[in-house]
C-alpha positions as CSV (number, residue, x, y, z in Angstrom):
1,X,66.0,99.0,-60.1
2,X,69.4,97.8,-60.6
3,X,72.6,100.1,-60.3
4,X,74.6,97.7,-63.3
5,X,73.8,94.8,-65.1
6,X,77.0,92.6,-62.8
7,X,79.1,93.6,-60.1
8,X,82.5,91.6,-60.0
9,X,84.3,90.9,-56.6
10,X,87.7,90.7,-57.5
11,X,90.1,92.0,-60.0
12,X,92.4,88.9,-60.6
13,X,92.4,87.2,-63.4
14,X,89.6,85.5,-63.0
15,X,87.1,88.7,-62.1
16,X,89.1,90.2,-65.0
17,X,88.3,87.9,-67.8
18,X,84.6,87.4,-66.4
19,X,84.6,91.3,-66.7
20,X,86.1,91.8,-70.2
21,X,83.8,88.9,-71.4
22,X,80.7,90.5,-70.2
23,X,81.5,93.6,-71.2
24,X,82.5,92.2,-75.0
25,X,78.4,91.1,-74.7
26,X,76.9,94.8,-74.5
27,X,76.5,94.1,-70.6
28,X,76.9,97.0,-67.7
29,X,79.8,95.8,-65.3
30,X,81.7,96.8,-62.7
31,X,84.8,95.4,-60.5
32,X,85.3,96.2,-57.4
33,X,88.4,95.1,-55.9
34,X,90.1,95.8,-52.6
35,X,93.6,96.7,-53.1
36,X,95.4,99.4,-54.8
37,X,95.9,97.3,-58.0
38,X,94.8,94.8,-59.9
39,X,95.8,91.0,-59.7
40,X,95.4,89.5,-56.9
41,X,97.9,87.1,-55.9
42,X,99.7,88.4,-59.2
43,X,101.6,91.4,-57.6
44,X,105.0,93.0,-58.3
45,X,106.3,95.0,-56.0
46,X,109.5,97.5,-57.4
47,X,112.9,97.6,-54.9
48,X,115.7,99.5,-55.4
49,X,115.3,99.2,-59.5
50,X,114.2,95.5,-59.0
51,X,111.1,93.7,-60.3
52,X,109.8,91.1,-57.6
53,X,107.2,89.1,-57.7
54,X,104.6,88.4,-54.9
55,X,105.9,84.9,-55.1
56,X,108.4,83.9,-58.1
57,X,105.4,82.8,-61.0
58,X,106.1,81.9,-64.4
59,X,104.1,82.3,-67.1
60,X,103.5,79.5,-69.7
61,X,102.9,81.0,-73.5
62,X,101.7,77.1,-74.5
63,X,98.0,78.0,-71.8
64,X,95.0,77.4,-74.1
65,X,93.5,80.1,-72.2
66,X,96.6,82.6,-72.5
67,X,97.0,82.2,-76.1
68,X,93.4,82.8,-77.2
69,X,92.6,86.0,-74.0
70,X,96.4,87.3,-74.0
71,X,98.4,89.4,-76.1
72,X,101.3,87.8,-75.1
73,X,103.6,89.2,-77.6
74,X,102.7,92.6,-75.9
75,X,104.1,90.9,-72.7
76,X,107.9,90.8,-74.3
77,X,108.2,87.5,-72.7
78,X,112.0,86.7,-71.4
79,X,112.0,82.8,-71.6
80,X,114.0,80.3,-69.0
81,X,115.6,77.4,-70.2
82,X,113.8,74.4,-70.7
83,X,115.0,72.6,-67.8
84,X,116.1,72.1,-64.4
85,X,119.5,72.1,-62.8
86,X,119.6,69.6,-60.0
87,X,122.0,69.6,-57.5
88,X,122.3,65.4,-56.9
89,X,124.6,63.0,-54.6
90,X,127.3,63.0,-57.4
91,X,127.0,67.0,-58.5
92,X,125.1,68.9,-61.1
93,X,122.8,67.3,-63.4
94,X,121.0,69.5,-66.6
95,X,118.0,67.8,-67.6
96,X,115.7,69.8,-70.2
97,X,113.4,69.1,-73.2
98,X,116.3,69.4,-75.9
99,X,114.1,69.8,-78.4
100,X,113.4,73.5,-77.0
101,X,116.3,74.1,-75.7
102,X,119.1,72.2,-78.0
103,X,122.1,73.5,-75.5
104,X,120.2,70.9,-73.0
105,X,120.8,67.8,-75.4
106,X,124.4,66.6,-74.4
107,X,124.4,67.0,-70.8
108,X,120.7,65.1,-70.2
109,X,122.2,62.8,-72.4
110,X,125.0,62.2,-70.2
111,X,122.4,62.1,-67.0
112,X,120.5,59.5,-69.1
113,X,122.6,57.3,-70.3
114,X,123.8,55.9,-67.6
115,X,120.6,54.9,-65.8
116,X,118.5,53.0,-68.3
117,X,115.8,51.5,-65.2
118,X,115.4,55.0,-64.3
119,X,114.8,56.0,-67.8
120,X,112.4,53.5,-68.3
121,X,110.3,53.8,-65.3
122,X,110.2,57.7,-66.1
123,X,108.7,56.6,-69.4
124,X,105.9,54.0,-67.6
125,X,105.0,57.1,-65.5
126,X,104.3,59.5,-68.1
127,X,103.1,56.5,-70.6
128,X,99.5,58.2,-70.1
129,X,100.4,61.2,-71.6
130,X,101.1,58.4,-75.4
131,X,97.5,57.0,-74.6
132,X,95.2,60.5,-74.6
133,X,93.0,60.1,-77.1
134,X,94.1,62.5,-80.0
135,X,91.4,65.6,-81.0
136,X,90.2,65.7,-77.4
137,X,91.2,68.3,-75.0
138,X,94.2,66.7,-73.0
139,X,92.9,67.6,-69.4
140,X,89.5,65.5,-70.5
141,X,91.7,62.8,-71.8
142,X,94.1,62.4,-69.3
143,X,91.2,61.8,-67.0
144,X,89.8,58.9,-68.6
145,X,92.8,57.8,-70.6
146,X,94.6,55.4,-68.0
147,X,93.8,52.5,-67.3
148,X,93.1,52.6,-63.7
149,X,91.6,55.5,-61.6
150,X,93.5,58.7,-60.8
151,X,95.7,58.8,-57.8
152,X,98.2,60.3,-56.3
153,X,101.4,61.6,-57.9
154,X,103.5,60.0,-55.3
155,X,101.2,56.4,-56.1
156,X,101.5,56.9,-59.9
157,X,105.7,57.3,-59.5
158,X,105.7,54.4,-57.0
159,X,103.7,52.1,-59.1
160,X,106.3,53.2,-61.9
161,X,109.1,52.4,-60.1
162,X,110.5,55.7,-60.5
163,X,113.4,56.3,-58.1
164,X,117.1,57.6,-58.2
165,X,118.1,60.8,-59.2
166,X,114.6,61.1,-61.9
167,X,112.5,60.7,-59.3
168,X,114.5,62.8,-56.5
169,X,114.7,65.3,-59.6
170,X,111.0,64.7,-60.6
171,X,109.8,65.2,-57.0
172,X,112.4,68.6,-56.2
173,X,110.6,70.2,-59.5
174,X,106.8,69.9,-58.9
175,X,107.1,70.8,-55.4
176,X,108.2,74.1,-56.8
177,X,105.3,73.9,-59.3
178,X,102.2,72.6,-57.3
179,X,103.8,73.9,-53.8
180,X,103.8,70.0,-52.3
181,X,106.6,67.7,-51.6
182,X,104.6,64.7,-50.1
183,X,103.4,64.1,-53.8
184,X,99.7,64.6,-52.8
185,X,98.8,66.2,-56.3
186,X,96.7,64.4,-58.7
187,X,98.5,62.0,-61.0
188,X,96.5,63.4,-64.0
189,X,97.3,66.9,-63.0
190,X,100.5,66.2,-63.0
191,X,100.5,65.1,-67.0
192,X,98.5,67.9,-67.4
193,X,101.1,70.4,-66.1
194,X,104.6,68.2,-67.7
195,X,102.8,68.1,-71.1
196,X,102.5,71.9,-71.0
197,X,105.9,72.6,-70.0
198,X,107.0,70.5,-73.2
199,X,104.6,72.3,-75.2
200,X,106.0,76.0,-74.3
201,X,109.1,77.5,-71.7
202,X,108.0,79.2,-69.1
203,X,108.6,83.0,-69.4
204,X,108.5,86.4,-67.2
205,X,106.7,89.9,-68.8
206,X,109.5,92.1,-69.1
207,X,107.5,94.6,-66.5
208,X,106.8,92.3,-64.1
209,X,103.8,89.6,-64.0
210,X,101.8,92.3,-63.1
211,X,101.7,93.1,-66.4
212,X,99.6,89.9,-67.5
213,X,96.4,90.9,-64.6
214,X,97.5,94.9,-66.2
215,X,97.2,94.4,-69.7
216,X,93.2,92.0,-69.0
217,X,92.3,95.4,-66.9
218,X,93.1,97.8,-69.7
219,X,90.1,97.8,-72.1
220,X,87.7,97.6,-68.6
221,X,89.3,101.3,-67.7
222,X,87.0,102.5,-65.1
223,X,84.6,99.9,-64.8
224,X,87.5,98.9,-62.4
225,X,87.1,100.8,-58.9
226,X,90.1,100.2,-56.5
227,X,90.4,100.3,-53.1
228,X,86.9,99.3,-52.6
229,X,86.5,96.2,-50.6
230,X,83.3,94.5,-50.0
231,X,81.8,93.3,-46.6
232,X,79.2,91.0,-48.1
233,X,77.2,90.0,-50.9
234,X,73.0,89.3,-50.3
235,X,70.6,88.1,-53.0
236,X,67.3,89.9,-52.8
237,X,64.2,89.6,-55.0
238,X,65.1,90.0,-58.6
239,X,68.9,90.4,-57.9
240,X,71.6,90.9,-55.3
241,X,72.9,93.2,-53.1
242,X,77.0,94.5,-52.5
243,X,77.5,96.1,-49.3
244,X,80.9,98.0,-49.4
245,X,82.2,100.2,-46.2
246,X,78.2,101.6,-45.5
247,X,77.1,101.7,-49.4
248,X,75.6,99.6,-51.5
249,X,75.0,98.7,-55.1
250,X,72.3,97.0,-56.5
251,X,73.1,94.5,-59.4
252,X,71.4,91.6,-61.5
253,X,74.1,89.4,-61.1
254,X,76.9,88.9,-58.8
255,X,80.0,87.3,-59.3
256,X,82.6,86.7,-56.4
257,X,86.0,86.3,-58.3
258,X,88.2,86.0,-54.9
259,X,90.2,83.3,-53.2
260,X,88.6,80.1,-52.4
261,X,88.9,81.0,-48.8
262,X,87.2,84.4,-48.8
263,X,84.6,83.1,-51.4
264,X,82.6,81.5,-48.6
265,X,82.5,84.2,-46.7
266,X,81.4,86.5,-48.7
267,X,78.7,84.5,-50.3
268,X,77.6,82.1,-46.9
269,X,78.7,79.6,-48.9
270,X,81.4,76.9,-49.0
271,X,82.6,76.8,-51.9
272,X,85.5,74.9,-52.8
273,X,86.0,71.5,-52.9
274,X,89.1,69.7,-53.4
275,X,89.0,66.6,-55.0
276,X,85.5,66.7,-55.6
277,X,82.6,67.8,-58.0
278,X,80.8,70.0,-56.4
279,X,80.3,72.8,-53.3
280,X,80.7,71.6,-49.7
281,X,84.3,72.0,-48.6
282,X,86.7,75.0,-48.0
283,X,89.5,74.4,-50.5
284,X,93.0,73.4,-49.2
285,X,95.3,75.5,-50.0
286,X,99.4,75.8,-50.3
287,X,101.8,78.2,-49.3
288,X,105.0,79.4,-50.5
289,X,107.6,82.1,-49.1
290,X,110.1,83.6,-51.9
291,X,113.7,85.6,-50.5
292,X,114.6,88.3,-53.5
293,X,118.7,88.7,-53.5
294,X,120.3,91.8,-55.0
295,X,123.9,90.5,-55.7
296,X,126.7,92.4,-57.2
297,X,127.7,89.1,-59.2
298,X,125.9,86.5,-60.8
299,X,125.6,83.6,-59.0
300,X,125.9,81.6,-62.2
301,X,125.4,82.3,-66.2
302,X,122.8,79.6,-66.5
303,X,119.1,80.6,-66.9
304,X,117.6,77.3,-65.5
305,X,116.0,76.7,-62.1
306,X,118.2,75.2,-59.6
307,X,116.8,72.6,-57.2
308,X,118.0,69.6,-54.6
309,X,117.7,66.6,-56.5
310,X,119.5,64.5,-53.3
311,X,117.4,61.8,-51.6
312,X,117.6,64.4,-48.3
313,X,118.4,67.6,-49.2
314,X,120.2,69.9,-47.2
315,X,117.6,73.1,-47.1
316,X,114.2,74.3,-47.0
317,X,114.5,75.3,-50.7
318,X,112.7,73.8,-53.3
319,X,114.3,75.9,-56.2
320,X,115.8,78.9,-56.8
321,X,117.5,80.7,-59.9
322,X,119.1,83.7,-60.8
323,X,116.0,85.5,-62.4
324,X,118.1,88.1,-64.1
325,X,120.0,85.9,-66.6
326,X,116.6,85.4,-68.8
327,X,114.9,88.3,-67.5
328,X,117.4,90.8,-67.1
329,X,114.5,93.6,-67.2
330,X,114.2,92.3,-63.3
331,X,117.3,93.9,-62.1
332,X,119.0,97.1,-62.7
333,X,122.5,97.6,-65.2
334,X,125.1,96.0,-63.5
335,X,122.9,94.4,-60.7
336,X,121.5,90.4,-60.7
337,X,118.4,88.8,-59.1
338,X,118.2,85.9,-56.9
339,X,115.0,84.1,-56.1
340,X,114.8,81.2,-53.4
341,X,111.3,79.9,-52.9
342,X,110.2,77.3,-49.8
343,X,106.7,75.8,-48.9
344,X,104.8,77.7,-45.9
345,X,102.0,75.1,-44.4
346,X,100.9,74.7,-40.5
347,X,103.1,71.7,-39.8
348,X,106.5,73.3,-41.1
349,X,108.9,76.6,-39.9
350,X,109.1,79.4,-41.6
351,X,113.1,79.1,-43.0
352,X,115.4,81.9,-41.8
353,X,117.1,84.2,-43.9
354,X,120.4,82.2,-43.3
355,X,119.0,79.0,-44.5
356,X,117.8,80.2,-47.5
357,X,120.9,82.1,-48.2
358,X,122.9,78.9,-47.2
359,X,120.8,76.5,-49.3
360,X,120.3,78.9,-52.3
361,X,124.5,79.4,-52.8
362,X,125.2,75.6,-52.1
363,X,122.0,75.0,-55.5
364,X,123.8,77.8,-57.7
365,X,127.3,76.9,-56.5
366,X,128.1,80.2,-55.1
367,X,129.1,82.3,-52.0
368,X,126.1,84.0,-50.7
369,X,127.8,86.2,-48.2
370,X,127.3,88.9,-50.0
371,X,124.0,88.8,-51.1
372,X,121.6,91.5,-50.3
373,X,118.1,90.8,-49.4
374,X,115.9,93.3,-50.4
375,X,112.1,91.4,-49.9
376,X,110.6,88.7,-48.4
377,X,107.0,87.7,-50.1
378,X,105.1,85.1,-47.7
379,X,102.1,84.1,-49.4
380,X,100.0,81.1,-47.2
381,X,97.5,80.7,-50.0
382,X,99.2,80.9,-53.0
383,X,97.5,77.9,-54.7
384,X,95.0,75.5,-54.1
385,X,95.6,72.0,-53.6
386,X,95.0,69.4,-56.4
387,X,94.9,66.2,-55.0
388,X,93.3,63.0,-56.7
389,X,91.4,61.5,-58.4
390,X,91.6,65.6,-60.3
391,X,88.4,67.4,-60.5
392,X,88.8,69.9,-63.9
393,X,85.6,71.6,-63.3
394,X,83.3,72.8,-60.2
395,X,80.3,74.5,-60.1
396,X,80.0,78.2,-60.1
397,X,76.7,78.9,-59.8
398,X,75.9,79.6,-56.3
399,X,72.3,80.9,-56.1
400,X,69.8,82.5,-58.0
401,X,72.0,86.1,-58.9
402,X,75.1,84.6,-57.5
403,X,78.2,82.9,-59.2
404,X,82.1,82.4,-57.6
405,X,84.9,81.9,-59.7
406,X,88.8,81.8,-59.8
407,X,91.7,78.8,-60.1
408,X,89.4,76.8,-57.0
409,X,86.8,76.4,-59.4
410,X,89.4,74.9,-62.3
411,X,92.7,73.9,-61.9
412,X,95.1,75.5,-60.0
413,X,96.7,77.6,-62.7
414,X,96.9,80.7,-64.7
415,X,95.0,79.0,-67.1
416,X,92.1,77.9,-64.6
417,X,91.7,81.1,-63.3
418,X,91.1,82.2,-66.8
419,X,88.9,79.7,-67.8
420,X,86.6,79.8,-64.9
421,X,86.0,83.5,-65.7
422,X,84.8,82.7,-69.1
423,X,82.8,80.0,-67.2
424,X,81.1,82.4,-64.8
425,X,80.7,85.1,-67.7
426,X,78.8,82.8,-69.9
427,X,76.5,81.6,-67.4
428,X,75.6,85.2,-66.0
429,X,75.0,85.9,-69.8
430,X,72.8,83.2,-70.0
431,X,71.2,84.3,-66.8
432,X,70.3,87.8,-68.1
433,X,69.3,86.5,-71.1
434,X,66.1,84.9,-69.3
C-alpha cells in the first residue's frame, strides 16, 4: 500500500504549483524539499536590513501563468521603469516603451531620431512579433509565424541588419535577461520574452522574491517537509519508491520537480533537452554571479537598469541598477541597494570585486569607493539555455509512476516553471484516474 497518493521532489515553483494543483483535485501529496525553504533558485537572503536576492530576478505581472496561479496584488509589487539606460560611445541613452512609462518618451525620441537605418532594422527584427496570428497563444505563433525557420538571435539581428547603438543596446539587455552574450538564444524566444516586457514592467515583491515560491507554499502548509533531501527515486510494481537519508515512502506517483541537472540523477534519466522535443540530453545551462552594494548615497535617482551599450565594453557587467529607487523595501531608511550582475560559464573568470565595483560606478555614473559589499550570490545554473529553433514543450512523463518538471521542461522562465507544474499535475491526475 501506498504511503500518499504523490510525492513531489522539489519545492520551487514548479513542485509547488504541481502540489497545489493536485491537492485542489482531492489528491494526497507531499513535497519534500531539501533546503530550509522553499524556492529553489528563488532565495532571498536578509543582510544588515537588506533584501537580496539569490541572483537579481524580476518578476513580470504580464506571465499568463502568474496572472491566473498568483495573487500578485498580495505581492505589493515595486515596478522598474520600462526601460534600459545604456551607457554608449557618445554617453547615456534612455530607451523605454513610453507608452508605460511616458517620462521615457522624449529622451528615446532623441536616441531615435537620429538613426533612422537603425530604427528600421530594429523594426525588420521584431516584424514577427506584427505577423502572429491573432487569438492564438503568442509562443505557438511566434513559432510558425515567420517566414523561415527559427534561428539564432544573433542570425535573426544579422539578417536584420541591426547594428549601432540598437543592437549594442539590444544585445547588452538580453544577456542580462537569457544569461548569454554570443546571442545563442532562440530568435522566437526572444519575441516571446520582448513582447512580454511591453505587455507588463518588471517588478520586485516588497519582501523579497521569496515571497512569490512563499505565498504558492502557503495553502500546502505541512504537506511541505523541509530539510528532507532525497537520494533516489525507484519505480516498483504498482508505484514508486523515495529513498530519503535511510527511509522511504511509498507513493502512486512521483514527480521530480528539481533542476534539469539533478533531474537525471535522481530518476536514471536524462532528461532535458535543449533545443529539441524530447528526453536524451542533459540541459545546458547558464550562470550568473550578482555583487549586492550597501551605499550611503544613491548612485543615481533613476529606477532603470543600467547596461554597456558600447561596441566593447569596458566590464564584465551586463547590468546593474540601483534596486532601492523602485524597491526601496530592499534597503533600510536612509540606506540604498546596488546590484551588479555578470555571466559565470566554464570558458570565462569569475570578475573580481574591483571590476564589478569599477564597471558598475562608470554604468550609474558614480564613485564606487565607498560602496559596501555585503553579498556575493554565484549561481552556475541559474537558467537553462534556449537556443534555436525554440522547443515550448518537452515531455514530462518519464515512466510508468514517474514525471519531471520545472523551466527545462518549458521555457526558461517564471512562467515555464509554472506551467510545466500544471503540465505534470494534470498528467499524474490522469494517471490516478486509471
Amino acid at each position: 500500500m501506498s504511503d500518499t497518493d504523490v510525492v513531489v521532489v522539489g519545492a520551487g515553483l514548479a513542485g509547488l504549483r504541481c502540489a497545489r494543483a493536485l491537492v485542489d483535485r482531492g489528491h494526497d501529496v507531499v513535497v519534500l524539499e531539501r533546503d530550509d525553504a522553499v524556492g529553489g533558485r528563488i532565495r532571498t537572503d536578509r543582510v544588515d536590513g537588506f533584501a537580496l536576492d539569490r541572483g537579481f530576478q524580476l518578476l513580470n505581472p504580464a506571465y499568463r501563468a502568474v496572472r491566473r496561479w498568483v495573487d500578485v496584488d498580495a505581492l505589493g509589487l515595486q515596478p522598474f521603469a520600462a526601460g534600459v539606460a545604456a551607457r554608449g560611445e557618445e554617453g547615456l541613452v534612455r530607451l523605454g516603451n513610453p507608452l508605460a512609462a511616458p517620462s521615457l518618451l522624449l529622451p528615446s525620441v532623441r536616441a531615435v531620431v537620429p538613426r533612422p537605418r537603425e530604427v528600421l532594422a530594429a523594426a525588420r527584427w521584431a516584424a514577427p512579433l506584427l505577423r502572429a496570428r491573432p487569438g492564438r497563444r503568442l509562443a505557438a505563433s511566434l513559432t510558425t509565424a515567420s517566414r523561415r525557420p527559427d534561428v539564432s538571435r544573433r542570425e535573426a539581428l544579422d539578417r536584420a541588419g541591426v547594428d549601432g547603438l540598437l543592437r549594442a543596446t539590444l544585445d547588452a539587455f538580453f544577456a542580462g535577461v537569457v544569461l548569454e552574450d554570443d546571442g545563442s538564444t532562440s530568435q522566437a524566444y526572444a519575441l516571446l520574452l520582448t513582447a512580454t516586457f511591453l505587455a507588463g514592467t518588471p517588478a520586485l515583491p516588497e519582501r523579497g522574491m521569496q515571497a512569490l515560491p512563499e505565498q504558492l507554499a502557503g495553502p500546502l502548509g505541512d504537506r511541505v517537509r523541509l530539510g528532507t533531501g532525497v537520494d533516489a527515486v525507484e519505480t516498483v510494481a504498482g508505484g514508486a519508491v523515495v529513498h530519503t537519508g535511510g527511509t522511504t515512502l511509498r507513493a502512486r506517483q512521483v514527480v521530480v520537480a528539481v533542476a534539469g541537472q539533478d533531474a537525471g540523477a535522481l530518476t536514471g534519466a536524462l532528461t532535458g533537452d535543449p533545443g529539441g522535443s524530447g528526453a536524451g540530453v542533459r540541459p545546458r545551462t547558464k550562470g550568473v554571479v550578482t555583487s549586492w552594494f550597501a551605499a550611503d548615497e544613491a548612485p543615481t535617482d533613476s529606477h532603470l537598469l543600467f547596461v554597456d551599450g558600447r561596441s566593447r565594453p569596458s566590464g564584465p557587467l551586463v547590468n546593474t541598477a540601483v534596486v532601492s529607487n523602485p524597491a526601496p523595501s530592499y534597503a533600510p531608511a536612509g540606506q540604498h541597494l546596488v546590484q551588479a550582475s555578470a555571466l559565470l560559464g566554464p570558458d570565462r573568470p569569475v570578475p573580481t570585486e574591483d571590476d564589478v565595483r569599477r564597471h558598475a560606478g562608470e554604468l550609474l555614473g558614480a564613485d564606487p569607493r565607498g560602496w559596501r559589499l555585503l553579498r556575493r550570490h554565484e549561481v552556475p545554473h541559474a537558467l537553462p539555455a534556449q537556443p534555436a529553433p525554440l522547443s515550448l514543450r518537452r515531455p514530462v512523463r518519464v515512466r510508468d509512476h514517474l514525471v519531471v518538471c520545472g523551466d527545462h521542461r518549458d521555457t526558461a522562465s517564471i512562467q515555464g516553471a509554472l506551467v510545466s507544474g500544471q503540465r505534470a499535475a494534470l498528467d499524474v491526475a490522469a494517471a490516478l484516474a486509471r
